[in-house]
C-alpha positions as CSV (number, residue, x, y, z in Angstrom):
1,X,-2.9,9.0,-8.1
2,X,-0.6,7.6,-11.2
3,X,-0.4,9.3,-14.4
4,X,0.0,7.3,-17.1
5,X,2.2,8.4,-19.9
6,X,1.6,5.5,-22.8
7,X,-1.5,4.5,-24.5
8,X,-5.2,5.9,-24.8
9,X,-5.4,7.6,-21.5
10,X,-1.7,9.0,-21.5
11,X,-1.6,12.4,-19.4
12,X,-4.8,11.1,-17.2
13,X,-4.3,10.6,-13.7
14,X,-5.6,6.6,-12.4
15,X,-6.8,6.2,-9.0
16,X,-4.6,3.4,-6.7
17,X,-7.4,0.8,-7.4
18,X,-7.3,1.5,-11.2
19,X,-3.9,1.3,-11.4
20,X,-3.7,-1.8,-9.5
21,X,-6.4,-3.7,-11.6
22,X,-4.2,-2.7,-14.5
23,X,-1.3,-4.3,-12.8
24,X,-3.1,-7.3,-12.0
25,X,-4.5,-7.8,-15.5
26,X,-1.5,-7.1,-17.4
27,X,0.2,-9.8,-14.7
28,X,-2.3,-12.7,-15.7
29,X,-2.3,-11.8,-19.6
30,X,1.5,-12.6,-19.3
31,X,1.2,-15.9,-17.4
32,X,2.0,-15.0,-13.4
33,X,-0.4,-16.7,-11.5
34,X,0.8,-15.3,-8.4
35,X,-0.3,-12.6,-6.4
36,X,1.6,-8.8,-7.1
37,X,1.5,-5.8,-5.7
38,X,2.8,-2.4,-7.5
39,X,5.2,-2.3,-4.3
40,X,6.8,-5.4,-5.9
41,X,7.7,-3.1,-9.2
42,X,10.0,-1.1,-6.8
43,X,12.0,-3.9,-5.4
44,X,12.0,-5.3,-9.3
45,X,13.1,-1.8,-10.2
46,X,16.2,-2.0,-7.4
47,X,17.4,-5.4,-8.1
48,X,17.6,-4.7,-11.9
49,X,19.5,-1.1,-11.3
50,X,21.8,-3.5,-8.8
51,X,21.7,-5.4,-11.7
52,X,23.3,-3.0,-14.3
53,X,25.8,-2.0,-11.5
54,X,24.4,1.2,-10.4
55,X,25.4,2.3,-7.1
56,X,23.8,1.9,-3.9
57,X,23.5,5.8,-2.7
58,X,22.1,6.3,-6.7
59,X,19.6,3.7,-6.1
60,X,18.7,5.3,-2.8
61,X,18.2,8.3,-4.6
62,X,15.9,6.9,-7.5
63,X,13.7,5.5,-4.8
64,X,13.1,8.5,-2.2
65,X,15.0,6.3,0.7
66,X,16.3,8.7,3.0
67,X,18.5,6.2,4.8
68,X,20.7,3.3,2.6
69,X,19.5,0.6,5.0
70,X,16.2,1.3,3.9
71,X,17.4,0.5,-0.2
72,X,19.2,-2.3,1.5
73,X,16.3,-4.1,3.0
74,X,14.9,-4.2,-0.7
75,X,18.0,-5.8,-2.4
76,X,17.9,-8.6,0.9
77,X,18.0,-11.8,-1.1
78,X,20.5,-11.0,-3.8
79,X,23.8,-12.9,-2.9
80,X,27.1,-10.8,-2.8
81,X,28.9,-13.1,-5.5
82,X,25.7,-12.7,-7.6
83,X,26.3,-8.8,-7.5
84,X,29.6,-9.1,-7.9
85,X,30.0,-10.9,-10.8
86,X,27.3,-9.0,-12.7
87,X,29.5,-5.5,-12.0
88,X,33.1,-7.9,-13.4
89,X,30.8,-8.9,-16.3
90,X,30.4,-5.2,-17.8
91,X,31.7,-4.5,-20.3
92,X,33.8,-1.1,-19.7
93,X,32.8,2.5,-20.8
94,X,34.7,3.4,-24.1
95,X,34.9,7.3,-24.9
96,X,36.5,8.4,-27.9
97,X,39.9,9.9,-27.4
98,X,38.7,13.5,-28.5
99,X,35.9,13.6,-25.9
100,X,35.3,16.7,-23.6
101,X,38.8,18.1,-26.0
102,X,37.9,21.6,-27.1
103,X,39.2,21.9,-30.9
């Protein structure tokens, strides 16, 4: 069962199918002709929190993996440069200088 938790029938629970047909029709009304399964949303999900550099073990968490081989066979595919550079791209956290100070 999915809950839904935007639109008319937020806070109603879908069956698998229904939430699948969903999928699918949202999928063609934005142009992908191919074939997607909800699955697919994790690994999407996984490569974009790669992505933003989160870290592995916090990815692991988010998706219930118990061991990290497991989140790593859903990043397979993503070069290590690719990575990499995204993490160097980042802009670095700024925190003004009074932060966490006690006035």
């Amino acid at each position: 069962m999915f809950c839904v938790i935007a639109g008319p029938t937020a806070g109603h629970a879908w069956s698998g199918s229904a939430a699948r047909l969903e999928l699918h029709r949202t999928a063609l009304a934005a142009g992908v002709r191919r074939r997607i399964a909800s699955h697919q949303l994790r690994h999407a999900h996984a490569v974009e929190l790669l992505h933003e550099g989160i870290r592995l073990p916090l990815i692991q968490r988010r998706l219930g993996h118990s061991h990290l081989s497991t989140t790593g066979t859903c990043l397979q595919g993503i070069s290590s440069e690719e990575i990499v550079s995204t993490v160097h791209a980042r802009r670095a956290p700024v925190m003004h200088a009074s932060a966490g100070l006690e006035l």
